[in-house]
C-alpha positions, 0 to 999 in steps of 0.5 A: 500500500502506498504512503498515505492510500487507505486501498491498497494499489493491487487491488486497483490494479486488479479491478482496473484488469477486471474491468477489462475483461468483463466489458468486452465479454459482457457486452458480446453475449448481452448488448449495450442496454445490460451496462444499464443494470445497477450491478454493471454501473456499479462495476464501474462505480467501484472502479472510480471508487477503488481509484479515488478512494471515495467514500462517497462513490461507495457509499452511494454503489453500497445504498443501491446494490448491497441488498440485492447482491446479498441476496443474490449471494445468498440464492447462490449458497442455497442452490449450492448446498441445498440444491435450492432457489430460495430467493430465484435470480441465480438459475442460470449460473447452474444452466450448462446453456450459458457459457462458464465464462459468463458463469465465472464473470457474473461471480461479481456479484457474490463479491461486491457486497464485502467489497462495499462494506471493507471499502465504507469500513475503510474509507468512511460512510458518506450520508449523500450516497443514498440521494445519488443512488435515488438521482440515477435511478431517476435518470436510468430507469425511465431509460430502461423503460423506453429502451429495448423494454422486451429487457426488461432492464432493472425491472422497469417493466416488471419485477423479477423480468416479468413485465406487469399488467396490474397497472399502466406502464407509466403508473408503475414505473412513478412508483418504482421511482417513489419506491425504490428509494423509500425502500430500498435506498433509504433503508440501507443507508440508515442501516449503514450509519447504524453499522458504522455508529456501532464500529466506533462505540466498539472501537473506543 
């Protein structure tokens, strides 16, 4: 680590050559949109984080992404031990029918949650990070609504790729856009001010 950094300089480097590996390879099996789904945005995120050493860019990719990629880890471990889809989002990294090196590629996702929280330990938890998540999501989806719907991008359309018919399209996604920050953004981000709260009580 050098003088001064707070994130060690192997670990940007390996990233950065992540990084480029997995776009090129992503974007031949799945198309431009895919680089719209939170996940892949926050592979980028992480990358200017690693690079900055920003707690603000950790804090805002964790506020959007920790639950959903824990849970996404979790469905993992459930096919894996107990032959199981308890949450569902994991099957086609059992499909034979996807080639492995996506399979491997997509294993991301199983490490960004400690990634984010060693990073928010390290460098710090900024309390804005929510409203950035919530701002892009207000800009992202609406775009994955209009483009290429059959996608079905960040679930703009419909939960778990489904598109919905319960009410009009539009209708859903303003509550998406009201939801998903009330919900989902907000609530993780009280969650880590609690855990940070709690490391420095612990620490002193």
């Amino acid at each position: 680590m050098l003088a001064g950094s707070r994130v060690p300089l192997w670990l940007k480097i390996a990233w950065t050559l992540w990084l480029l590996i997995w776009a090129p390879v992503y974007w031949g099996q799945y198309g431009a949109q895919n680089f719209l789904f939170f996940c892949d945005l926050g592979n980028v995120l992480i990358g200017i984080g690693l690079w900055m050493e920003s707690a603000l860019i950790f804090s805002w990719v964790a506020c959007g992404l920790l639950l959903f990629q824990s849970l996404y880890a979790l469905d993992i471990a459930g096919a894996l031990l107990l032959r199981r889809h308890f949450i569902g989002g994991t099957e086609y990294m059992f499909d034979p029918g996807v080639p492995l090196t996506i399979r491997l590629l997509s294993l991301f996702h199983v490490v960004t949650p400690p990634l984010l929280l060693w990073a928010i330990w390290r460098l710090g938890y900024d309390p804005h990070g929510w409203k950035l998540q919530t701002l892009m999501a207000w800009i992202v989806v609406p775009i994955n609504y209009f483009w290429r719907p059959e996608q079905d991008v960040n679930w703009a359309r419909g939960l778990f790729f489904r598109e919905q018919h319960m009410m009009p399209g539009l209708a859903y996604l303003v509550v998406y856009l009201i939801a998903a920050p009330l919900f989902v953004y907000f609530p993780t981000h009280l969650f880590l001010e609690w855990v940070m709260r709690r490391g420095r009580i612990t620490a002193t």
